[in-house]
C-alpha positions as CSV (number, residue, x, y, z in Angstrom):
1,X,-34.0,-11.1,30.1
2,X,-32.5,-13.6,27.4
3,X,-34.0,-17.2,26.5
4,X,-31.5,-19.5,25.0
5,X,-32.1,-22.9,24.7
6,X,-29.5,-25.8,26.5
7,X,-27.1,-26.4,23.8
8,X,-24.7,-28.4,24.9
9,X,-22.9,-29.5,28.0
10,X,-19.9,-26.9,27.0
11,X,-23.0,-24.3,27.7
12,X,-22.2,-24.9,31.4
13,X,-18.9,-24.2,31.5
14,X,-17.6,-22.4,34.6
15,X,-17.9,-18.9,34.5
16,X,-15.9,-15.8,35.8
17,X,-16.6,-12.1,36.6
18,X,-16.0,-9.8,34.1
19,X,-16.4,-6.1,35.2
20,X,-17.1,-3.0,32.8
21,X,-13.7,-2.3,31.8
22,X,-12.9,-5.8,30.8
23,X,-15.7,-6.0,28.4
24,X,-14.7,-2.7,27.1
25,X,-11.3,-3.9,26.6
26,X,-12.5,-6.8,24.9
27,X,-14.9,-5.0,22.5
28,X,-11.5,-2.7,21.7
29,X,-9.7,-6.3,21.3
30,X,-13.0,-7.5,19.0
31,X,-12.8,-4.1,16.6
32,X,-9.1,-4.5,16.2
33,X,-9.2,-8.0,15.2
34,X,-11.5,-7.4,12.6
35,X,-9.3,-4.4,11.3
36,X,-5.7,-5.6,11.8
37,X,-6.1,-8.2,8.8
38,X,-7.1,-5.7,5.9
39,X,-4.7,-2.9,7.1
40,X,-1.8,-5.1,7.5
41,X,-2.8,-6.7,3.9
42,X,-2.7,-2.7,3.0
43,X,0.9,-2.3,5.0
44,X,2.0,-5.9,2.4
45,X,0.6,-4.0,-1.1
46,X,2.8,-0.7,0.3
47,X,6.0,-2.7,0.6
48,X,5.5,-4.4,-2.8
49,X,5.4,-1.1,-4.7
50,X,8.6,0.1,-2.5
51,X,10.4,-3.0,-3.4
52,X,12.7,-2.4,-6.1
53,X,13.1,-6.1,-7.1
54,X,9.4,-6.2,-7.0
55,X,7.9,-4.3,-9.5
56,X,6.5,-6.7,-11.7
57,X,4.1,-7.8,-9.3
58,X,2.7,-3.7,-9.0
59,X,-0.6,-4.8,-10.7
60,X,-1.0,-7.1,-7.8
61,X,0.2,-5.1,-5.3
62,X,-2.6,-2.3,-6.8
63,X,-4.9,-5.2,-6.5
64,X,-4.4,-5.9,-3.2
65,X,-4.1,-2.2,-1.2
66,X,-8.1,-1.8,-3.2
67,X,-9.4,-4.8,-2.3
68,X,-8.0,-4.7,1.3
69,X,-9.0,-0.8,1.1
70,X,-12.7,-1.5,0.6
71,X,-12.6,-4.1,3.2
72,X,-11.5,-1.8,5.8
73,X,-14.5,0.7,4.8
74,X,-16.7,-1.3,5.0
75,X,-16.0,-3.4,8.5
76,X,-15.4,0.6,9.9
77,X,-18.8,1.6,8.3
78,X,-20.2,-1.8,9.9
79,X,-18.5,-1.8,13.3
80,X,-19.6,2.4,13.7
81,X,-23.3,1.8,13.6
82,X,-22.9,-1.6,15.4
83,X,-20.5,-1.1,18.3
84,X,-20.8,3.0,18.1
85,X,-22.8,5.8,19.5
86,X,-23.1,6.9,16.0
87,X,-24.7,9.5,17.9
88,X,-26.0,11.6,14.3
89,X,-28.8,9.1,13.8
90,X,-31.3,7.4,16.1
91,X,-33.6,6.3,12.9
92,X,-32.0,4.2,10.3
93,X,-32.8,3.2,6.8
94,X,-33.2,-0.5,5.9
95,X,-31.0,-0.2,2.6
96,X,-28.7,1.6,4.5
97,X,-28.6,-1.6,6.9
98,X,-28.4,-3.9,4.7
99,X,-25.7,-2.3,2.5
100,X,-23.6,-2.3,5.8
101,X,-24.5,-5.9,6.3
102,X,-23.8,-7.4,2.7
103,X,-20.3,-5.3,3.1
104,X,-19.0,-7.7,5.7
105,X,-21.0,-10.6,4.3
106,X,-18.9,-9.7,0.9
107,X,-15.9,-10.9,3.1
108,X,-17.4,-14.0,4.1
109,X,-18.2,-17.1,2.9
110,X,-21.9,-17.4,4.0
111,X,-24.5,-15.2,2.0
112,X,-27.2,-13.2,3.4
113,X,-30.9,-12.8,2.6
114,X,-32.3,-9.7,4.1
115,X,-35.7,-9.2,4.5
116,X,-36.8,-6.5,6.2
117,X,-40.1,-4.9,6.1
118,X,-40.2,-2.2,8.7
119,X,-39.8,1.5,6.6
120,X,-37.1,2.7,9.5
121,X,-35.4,1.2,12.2
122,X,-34.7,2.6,15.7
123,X,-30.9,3.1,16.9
124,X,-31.7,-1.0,19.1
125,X,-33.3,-2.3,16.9
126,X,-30.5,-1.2,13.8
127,X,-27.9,-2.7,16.1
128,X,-29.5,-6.0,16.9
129,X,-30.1,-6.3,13.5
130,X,-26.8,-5.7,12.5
131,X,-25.4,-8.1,15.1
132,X,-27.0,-10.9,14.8
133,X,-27.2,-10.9,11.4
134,X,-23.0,-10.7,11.9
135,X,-23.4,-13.9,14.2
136,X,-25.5,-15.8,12.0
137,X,-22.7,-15.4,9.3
138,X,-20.2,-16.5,12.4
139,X,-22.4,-19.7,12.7
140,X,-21.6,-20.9,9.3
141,X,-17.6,-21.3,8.8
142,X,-18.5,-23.7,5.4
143,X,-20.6,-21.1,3.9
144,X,-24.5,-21.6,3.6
145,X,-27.0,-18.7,4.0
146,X,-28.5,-16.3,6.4
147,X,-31.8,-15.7,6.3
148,X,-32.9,-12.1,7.9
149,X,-36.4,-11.2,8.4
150,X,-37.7,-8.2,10.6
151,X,-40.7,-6.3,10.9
152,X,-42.8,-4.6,13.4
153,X,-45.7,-6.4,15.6
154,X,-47.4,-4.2,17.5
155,X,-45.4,-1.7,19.4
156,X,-42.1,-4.4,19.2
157,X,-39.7,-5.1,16.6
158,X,-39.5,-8.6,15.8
159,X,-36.3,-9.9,14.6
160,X,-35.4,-14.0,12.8
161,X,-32.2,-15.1,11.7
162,X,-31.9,-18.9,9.8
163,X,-28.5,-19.7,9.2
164,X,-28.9,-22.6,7.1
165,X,-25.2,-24.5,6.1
166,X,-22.5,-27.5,6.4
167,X,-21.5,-27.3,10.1
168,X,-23.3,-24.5,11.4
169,X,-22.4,-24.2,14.6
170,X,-23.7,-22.0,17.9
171,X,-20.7,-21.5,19.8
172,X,-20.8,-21.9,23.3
173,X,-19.2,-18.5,24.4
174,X,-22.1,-17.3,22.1
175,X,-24.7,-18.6,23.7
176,X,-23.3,-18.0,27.2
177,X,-23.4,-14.2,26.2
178,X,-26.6,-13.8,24.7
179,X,-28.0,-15.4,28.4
180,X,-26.7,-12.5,29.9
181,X,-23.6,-15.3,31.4
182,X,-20.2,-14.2,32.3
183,X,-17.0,-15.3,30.3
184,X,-16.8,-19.3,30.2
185,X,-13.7,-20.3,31.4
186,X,-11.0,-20.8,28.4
187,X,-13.7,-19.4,25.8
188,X,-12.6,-17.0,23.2
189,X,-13.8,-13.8,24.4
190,X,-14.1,-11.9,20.9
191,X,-16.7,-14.5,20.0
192,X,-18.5,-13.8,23.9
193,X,-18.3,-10.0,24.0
194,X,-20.3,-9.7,21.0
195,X,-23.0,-11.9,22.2
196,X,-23.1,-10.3,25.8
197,X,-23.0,-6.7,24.2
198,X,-26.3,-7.8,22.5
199,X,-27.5,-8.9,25.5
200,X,-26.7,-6.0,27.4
201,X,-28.6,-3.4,24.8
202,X,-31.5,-5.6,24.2
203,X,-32.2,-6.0,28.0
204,X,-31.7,-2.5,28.2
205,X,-34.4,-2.0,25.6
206,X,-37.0,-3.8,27.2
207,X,-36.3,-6.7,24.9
208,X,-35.6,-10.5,24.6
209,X,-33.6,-12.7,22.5
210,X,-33.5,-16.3,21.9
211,X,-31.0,-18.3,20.2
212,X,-30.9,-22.0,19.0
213,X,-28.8,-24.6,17.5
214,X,-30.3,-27.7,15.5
215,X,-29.0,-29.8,12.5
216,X,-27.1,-27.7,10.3
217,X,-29.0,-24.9,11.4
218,X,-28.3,-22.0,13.9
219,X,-31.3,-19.6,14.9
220,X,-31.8,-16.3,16.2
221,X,-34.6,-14.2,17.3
222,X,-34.7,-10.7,18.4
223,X,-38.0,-8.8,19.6
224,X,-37.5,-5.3,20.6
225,X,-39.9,-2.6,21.9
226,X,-39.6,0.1,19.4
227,X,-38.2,3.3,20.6
């Protein structure tokens, strides 16, 4: 089950189905959006250096195929551990976490604070982690910072994300998803299928999350049974 507080009157939009496939599709649609910018930035730096009439601007077509290179990386290394099975690991490392965290926050102009004091992480748990700490970074378009605290309690792992920043904003697709609530009629679905894939593991799990919008401040909270 998911707990989300009323946000907004756009939280009630009407709904429609949306059947396995679709979300699939849209999680495809989701990954590719994030990739398509950095590899067709790549594709630009490529043409520069084949451009005869273009060679004095080499250095910044160098420039641009590394930068754009690393970015790609490091949203696949991201998006692998969690959207994927990345089936050769059901324990993860916190520094390994993070580093896949500050990657895509590198890209972004919010910052994140990790704080995370479990020693390992279970393959839910990794994922929520990475997710909502992906969303919180989401919530704040003006920059401003995330602040990402886990650790266990008990036989659960508990899960806080403050995004603190100039127009931080929940989204109502968002919030829709992490209920566990179809498609909103006319909502962006990238920013939805994320949400309701969070909602669909964590439930699975045996788990809950809430999320919250006040004044210049977006919330989320994750607890988790660990596996």
């Amino acid at each position: 089950m998911t707990d989300t507080a009323p946000l907004s009157p756009s939280s009630h939009l009407e709904s429609k189905p949306v059947g396995s496939a679709q979300i699939a599709a849209f999680l495809a649609a989701r990954m590719c959006h994030d990739f398509i910018s950095p590899v067709s930035a790549i594709v630009s730096g490529l043409d520069l250096l084949e451009d005869p009439d273009a060679q004095d601007m080499r250095e910044d077509a160098l420039g641009l195929i590394a930068a754009s290179g690393r970015k790609l990386a490091e949203m696949l290394s991201f998006t692998r551990v969690a959207f994927g099975a990345s089936a050769s690991a059901e324990v993860f490392d916190p520094r390994e976490l993070e580093r896949l965290a500050q990657g895509v926050f590198s890209h972004q102009r919010a910052e994140l604070a990790w704080a995370v004091e479990a020693d390992s992480l279970d393959k839910a748990a990794a994922r929520a982690v990475l997710n909502v700490a992906q969303m919180a970074g989401a919530a704040l378009p003006l920059g401003g910072t995330a602040r990402l605290r886990a650790a266990r309690d008990g036989d659960a792992t508990v899960i806080a994300v403050e995004a603190t920043g100039p127009k931080a904003r929940l989204r109502p697709e968002v919030a829709a998803g992490l209920r566990g609530e179809d498609l909103p009629a006319g909502a962006l679905h990238g920013h939805w299928v994320q949400a309701y894939y969070v909602h669909l593991f964590v439930s699975d799990a045996g788990g809950k999350i809430f999320a919250e919008a006040g004044e210049e401040k977006v919330t989320f909270a994750v607890t988790i049974p660990a596996g």
